[in-house]
TORTIMAR-443876 format. One record per residue: residue number from 1; residue in one letter; z, x, y of N, C-alpha, C in turn. Coordinates in steps of 0.001 Angstrom, whole numbers. Example, Ala and Ser with C-alpha at 12.3 -4.5 7.8 and 13.67 -1.06 7.14 Angstrom:
<rs>
resi->1 | resn->a | n.zz->7800 | n.xx->13190 | n.yy->-5690 | ca.zz->7800 | ca.xx->12300 | ca.yy->-4500 | c.zz->7800 | c.xx->13200 | c.yy->-3300
resi->2 | resn->s | n.zz->7080 | n.xx->12850 | n.yy->-2250 | ca.zz->7140 | ca.xx->13670 | ca.yy->-1060 | c.zz->7870 | c.xx->12900 | c.yy->30
</rs>
This chain:
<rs>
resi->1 | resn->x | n.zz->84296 | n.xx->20146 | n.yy->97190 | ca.zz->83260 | ca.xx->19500 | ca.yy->96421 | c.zz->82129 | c.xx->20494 | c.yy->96207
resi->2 | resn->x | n.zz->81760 | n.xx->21025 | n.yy->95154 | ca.zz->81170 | ca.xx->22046 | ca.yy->94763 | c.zz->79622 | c.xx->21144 | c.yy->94800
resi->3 | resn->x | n.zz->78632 | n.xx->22008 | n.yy->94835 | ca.zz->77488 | ca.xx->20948 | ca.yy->94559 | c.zz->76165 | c.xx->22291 | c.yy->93246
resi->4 | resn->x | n.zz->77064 | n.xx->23212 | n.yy->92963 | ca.zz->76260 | ca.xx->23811 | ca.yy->92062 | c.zz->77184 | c.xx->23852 | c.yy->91224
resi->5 | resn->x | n.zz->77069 | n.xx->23504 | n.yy->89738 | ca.zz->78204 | ca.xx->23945 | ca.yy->88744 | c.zz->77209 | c.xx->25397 | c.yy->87855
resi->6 | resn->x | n.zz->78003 | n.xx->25745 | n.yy->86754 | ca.zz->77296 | ca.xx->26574 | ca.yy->86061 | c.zz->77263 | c.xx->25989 | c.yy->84618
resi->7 | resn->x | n.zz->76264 | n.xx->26134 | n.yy->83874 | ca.zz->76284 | ca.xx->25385 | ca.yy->82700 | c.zz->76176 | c.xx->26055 | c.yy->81469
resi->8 | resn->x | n.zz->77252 | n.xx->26576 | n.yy->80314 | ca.zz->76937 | ca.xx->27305 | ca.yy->79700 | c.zz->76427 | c.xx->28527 | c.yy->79013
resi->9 | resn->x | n.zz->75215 | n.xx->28178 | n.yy->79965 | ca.zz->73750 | ca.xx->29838 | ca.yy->80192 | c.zz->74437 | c.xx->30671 | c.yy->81017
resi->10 | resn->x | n.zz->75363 | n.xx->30112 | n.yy->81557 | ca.zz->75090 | ca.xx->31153 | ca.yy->83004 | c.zz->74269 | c.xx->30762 | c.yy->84254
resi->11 | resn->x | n.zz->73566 | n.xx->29413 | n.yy->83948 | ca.zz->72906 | ca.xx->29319 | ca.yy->85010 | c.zz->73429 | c.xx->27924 | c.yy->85747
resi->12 | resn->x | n.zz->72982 | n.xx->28332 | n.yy->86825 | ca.zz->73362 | ca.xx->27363 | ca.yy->87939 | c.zz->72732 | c.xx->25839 | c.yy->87672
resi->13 | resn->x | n.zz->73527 | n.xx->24492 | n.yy->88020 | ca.zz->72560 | ca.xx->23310 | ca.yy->87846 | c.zz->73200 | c.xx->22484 | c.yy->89393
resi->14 | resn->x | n.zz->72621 | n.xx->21504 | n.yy->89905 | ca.zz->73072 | ca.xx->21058 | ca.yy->91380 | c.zz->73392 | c.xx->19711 | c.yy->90805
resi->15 | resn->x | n.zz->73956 | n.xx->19088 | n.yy->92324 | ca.zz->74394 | ca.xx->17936 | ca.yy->92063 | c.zz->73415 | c.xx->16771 | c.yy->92257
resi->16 | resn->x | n.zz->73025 | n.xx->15724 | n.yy->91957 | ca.zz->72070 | ca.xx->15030 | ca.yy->92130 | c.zz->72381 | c.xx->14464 | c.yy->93671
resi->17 | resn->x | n.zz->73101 | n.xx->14532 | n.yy->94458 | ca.zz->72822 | ca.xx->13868 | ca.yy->95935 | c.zz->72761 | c.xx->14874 | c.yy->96620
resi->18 | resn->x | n.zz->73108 | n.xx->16344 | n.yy->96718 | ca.zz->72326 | ca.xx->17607 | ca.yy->97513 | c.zz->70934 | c.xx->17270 | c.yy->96872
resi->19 | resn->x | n.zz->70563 | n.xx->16963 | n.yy->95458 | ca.zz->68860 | ca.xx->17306 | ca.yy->95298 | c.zz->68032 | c.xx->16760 | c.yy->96115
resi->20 | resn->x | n.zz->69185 | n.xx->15074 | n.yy->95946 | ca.zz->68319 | ca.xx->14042 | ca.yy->97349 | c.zz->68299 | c.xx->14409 | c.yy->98801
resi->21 | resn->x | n.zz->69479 | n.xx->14847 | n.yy->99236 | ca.zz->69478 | ca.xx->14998 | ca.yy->100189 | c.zz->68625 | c.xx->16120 | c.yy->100733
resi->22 | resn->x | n.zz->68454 | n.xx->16933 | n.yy->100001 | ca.zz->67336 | ca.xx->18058 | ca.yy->100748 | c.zz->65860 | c.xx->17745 | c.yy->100054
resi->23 | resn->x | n.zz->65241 | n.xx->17131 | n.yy->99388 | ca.zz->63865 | ca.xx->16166 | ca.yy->99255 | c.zz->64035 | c.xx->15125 | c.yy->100210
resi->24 | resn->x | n.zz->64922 | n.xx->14256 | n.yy->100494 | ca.zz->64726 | ca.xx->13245 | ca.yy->102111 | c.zz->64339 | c.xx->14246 | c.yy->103173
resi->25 | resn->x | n.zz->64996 | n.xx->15328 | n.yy->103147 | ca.zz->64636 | ca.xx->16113 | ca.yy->104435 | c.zz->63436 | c.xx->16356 | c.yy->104239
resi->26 | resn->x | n.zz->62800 | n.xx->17024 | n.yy->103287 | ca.zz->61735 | ca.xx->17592 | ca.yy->103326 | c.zz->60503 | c.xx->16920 | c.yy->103632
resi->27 | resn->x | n.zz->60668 | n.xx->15514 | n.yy->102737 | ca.zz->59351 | ca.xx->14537 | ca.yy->103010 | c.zz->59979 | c.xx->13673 | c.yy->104065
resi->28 | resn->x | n.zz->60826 | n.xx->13451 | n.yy->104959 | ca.zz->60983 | ca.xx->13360 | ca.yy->106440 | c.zz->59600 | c.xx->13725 | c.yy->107614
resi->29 | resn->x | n.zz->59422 | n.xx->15278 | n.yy->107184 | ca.zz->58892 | ca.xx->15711 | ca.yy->108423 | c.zz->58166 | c.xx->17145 | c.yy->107672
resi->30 | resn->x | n.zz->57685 | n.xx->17569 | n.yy->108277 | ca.zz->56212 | ca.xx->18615 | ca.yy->108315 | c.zz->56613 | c.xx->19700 | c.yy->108566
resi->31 | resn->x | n.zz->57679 | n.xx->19850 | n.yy->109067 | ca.zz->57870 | ca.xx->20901 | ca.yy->109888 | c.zz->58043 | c.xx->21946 | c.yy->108796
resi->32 | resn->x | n.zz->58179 | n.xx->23208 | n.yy->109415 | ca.zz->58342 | ca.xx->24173 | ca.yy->108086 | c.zz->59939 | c.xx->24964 | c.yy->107946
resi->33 | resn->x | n.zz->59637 | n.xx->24442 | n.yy->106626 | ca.zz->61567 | ca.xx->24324 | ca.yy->106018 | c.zz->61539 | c.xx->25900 | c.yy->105807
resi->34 | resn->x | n.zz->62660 | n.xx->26107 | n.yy->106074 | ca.zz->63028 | ca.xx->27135 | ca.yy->105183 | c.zz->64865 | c.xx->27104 | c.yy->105210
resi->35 | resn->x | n.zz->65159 | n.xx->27771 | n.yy->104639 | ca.zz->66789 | ca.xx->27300 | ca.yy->104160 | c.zz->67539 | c.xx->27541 | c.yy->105129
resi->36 | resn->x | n.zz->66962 | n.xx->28174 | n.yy->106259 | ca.zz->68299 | ca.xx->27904 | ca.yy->107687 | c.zz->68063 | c.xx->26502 | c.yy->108378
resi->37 | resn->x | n.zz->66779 | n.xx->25893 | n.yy->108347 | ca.zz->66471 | ca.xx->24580 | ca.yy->108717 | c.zz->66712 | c.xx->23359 | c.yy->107891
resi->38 | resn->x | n.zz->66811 | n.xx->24234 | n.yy->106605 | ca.zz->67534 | ca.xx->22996 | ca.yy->105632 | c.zz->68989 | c.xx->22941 | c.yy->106138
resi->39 | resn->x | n.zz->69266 | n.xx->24147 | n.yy->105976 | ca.zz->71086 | ca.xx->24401 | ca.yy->105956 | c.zz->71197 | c.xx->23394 | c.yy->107341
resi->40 | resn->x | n.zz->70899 | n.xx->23563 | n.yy->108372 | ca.zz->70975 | ca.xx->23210 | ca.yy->109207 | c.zz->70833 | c.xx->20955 | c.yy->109637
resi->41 | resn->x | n.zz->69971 | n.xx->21037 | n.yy->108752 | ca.zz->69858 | ca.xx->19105 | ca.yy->108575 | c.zz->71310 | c.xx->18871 | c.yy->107608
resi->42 | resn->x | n.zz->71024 | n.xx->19787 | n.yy->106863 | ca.zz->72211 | ca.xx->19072 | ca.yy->105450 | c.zz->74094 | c.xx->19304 | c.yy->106604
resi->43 | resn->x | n.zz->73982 | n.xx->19827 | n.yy->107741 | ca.zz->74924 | ca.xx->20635 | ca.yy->107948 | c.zz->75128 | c.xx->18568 | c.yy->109497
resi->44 | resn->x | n.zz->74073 | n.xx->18412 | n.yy->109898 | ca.zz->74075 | ca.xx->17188 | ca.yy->110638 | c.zz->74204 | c.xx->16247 | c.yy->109537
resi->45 | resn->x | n.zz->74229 | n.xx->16263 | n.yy->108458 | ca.zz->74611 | ca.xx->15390 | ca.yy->107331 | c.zz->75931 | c.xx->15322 | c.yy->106804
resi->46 | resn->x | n.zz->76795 | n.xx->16373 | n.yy->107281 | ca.zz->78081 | ca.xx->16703 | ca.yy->106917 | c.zz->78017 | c.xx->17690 | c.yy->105532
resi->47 | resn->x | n.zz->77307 | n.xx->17989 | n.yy->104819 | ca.zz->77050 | ca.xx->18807 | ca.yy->103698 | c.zz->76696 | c.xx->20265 | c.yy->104008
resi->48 | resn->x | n.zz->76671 | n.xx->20888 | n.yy->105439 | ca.zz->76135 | ca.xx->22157 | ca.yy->105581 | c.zz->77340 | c.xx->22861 | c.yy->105086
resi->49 | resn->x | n.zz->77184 | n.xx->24388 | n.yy->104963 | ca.zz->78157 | ca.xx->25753 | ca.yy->104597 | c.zz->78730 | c.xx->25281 | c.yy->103237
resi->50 | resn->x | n.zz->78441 | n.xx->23908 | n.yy->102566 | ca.zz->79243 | ca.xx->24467 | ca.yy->101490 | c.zz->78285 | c.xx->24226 | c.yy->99795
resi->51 | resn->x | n.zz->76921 | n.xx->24590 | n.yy->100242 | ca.zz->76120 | ca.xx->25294 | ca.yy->99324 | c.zz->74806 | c.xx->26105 | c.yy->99847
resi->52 | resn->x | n.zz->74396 | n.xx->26841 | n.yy->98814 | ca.zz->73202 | ca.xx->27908 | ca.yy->99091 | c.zz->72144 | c.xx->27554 | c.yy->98618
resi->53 | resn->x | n.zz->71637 | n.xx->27152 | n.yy->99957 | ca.zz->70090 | ca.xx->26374 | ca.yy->100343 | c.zz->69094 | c.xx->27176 | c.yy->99034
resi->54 | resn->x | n.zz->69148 | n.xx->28700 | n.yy->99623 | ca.zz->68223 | ca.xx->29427 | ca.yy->98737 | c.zz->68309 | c.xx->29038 | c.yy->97468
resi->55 | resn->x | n.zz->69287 | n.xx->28881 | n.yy->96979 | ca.zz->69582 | ca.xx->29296 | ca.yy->95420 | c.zz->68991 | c.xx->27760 | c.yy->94700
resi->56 | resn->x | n.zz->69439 | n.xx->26741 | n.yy->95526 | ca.zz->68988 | ca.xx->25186 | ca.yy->95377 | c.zz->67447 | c.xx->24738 | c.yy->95497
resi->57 | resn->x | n.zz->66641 | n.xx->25671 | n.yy->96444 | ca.zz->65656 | ca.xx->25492 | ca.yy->96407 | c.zz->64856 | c.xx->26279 | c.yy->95326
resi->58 | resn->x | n.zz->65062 | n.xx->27455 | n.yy->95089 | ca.zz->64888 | ca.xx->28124 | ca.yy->93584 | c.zz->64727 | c.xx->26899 | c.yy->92422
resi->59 | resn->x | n.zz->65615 | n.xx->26312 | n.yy->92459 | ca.zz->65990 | ca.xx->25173 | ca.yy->91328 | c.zz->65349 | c.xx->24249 | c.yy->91380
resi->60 | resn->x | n.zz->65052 | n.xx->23728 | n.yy->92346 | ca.zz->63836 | ca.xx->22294 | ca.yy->92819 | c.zz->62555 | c.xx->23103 | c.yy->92624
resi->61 | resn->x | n.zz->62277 | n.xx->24402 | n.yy->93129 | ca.zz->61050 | ca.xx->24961 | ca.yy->92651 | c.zz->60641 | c.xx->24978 | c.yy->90678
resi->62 | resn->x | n.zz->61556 | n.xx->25683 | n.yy->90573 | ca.zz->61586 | ca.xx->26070 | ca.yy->89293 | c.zz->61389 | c.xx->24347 | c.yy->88343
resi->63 | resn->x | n.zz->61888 | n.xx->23121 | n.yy->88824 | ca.zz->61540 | ca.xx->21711 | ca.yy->88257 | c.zz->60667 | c.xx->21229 | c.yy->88797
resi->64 | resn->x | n.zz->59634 | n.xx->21414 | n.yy->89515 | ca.zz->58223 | ca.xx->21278 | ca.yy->89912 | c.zz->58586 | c.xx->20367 | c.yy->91331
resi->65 | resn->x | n.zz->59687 | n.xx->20160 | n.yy->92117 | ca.zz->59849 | ca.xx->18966 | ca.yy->93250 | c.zz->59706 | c.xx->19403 | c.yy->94459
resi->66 | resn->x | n.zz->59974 | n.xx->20997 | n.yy->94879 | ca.zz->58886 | ca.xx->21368 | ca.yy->95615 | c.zz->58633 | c.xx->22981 | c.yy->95364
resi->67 | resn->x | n.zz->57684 | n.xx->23219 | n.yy->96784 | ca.zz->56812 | ca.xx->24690 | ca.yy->96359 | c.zz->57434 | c.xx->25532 | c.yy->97201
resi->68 | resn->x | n.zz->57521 | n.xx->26828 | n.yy->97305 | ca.zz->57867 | ca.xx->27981 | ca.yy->97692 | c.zz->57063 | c.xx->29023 | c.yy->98417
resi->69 | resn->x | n.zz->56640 | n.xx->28626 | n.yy->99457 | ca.zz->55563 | ca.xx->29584 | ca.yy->100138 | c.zz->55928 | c.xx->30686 | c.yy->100458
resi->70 | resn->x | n.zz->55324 | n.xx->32180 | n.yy->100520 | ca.zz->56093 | ca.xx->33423 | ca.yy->101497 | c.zz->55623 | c.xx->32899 | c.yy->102567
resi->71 | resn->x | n.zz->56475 | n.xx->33805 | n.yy->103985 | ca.zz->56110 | ca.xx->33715 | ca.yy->105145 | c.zz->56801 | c.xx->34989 | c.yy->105887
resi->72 | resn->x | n.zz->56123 | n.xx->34951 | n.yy->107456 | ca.zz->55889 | ca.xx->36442 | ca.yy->107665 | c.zz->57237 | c.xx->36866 | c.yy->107361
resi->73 | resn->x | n.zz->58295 | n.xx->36260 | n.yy->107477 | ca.zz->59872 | ca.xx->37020 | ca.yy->107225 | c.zz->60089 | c.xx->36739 | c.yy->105974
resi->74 | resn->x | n.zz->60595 | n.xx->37654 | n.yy->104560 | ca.zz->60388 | ca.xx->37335 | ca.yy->103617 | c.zz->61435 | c.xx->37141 | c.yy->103383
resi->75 | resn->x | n.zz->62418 | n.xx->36682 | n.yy->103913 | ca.zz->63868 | ca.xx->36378 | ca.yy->103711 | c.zz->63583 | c.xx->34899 | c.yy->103785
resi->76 | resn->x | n.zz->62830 | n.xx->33949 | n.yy->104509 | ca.zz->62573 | ca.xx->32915 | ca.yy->104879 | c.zz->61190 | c.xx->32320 | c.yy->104663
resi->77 | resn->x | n.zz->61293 | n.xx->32087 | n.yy->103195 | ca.zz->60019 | ca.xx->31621 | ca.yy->102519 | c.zz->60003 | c.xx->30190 | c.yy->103243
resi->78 | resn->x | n.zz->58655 | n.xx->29066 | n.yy->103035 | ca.zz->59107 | ca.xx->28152 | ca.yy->103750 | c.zz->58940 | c.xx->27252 | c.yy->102328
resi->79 | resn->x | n.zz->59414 | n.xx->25755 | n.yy->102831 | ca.zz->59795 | ca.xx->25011 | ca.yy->101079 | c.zz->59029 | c.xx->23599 | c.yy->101880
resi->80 | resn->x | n.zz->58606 | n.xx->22838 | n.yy->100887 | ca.zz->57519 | ca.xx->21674 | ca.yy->100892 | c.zz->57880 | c.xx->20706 | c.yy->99812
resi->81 | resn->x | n.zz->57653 | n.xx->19556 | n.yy->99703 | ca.zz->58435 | ca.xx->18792 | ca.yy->98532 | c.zz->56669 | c.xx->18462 | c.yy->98033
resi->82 | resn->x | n.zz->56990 | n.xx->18499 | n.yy->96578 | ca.zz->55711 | ca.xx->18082 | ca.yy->95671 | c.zz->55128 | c.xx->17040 | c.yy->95830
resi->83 | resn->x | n.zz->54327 | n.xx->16507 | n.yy->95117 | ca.zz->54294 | ca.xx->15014 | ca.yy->94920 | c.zz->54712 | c.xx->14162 | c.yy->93580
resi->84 | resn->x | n.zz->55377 | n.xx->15509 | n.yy->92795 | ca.zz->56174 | ca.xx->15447 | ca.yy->91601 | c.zz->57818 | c.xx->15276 | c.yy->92203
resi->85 | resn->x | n.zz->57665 | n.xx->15543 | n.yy->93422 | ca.zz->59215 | ca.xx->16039 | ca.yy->94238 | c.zz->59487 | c.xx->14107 | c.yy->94972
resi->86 | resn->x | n.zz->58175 | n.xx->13933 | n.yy->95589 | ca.zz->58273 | ca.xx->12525 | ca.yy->96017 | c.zz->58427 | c.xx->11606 | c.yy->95196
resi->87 | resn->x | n.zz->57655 | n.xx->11442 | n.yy->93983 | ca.zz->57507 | ca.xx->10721 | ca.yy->92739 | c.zz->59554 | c.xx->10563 | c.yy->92593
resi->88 | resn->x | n.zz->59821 | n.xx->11436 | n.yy->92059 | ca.zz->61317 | ca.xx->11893 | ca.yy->91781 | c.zz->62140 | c.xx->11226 | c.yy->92605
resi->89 | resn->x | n.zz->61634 | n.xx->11052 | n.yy->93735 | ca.zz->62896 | ca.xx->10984 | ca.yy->95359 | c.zz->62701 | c.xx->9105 | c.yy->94998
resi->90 | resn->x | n.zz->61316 | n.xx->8702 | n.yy->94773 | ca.zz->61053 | ca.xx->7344 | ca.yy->94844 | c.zz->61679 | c.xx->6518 | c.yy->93970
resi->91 | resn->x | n.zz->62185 | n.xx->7485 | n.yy->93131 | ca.zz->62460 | ca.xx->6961 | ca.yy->91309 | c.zz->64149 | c.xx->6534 | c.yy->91783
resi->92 | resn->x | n.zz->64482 | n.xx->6967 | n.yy->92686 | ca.zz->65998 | ca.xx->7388 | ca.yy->93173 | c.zz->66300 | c.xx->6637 | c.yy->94084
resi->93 | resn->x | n.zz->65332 | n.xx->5856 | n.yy->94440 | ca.zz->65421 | ca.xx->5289 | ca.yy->96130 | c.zz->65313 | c.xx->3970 | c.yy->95849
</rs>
């Protein structure tokens, strides 16, 4: 079960229940995400190893649902859900 297809462009688009499922995580809890701590919830969800946190959160950034902070390891930015990201999750729920 793939959860990124590619669309035409060349570019990547996700599946709408990874989008949910990693916005529940996020507005869950405070803590600071970054895609081994995502990988890691979605993975107690049964959905871990078989998509790339990074590349998914790129994509939720890039549609305003959440933000992309650096942090001191720049491999491991940390990720926050909007209130354009909650709005979205509520619309769904």
């Amino acid at each position: 079960m793939g959860f990124l297809k590619l669309r035409s462009t060349g570019r990547a688009t996700m599946s709408e229940d990874i989008k949910i499922a990693i916005l529940k995580s996020l507005s869950a809890s405070e803590k600071n995400w970054n895609w081994y701590t995502l990988d890691c919830a979605l993975s107690a969800q049964g959905r871990g190893g078989q998509c790339n946190v990074a590349q998914i959160a790129t994509l939720l950034s890039e549609q305003g649902l959440i933000t992309i902070s650096p942090n001191e390891n720049p491999a491991m930015p940390t990720y926050a859900i909007t209130e354009n990201g909650r709005r979205w999750l509520e619309s769904r729920g």
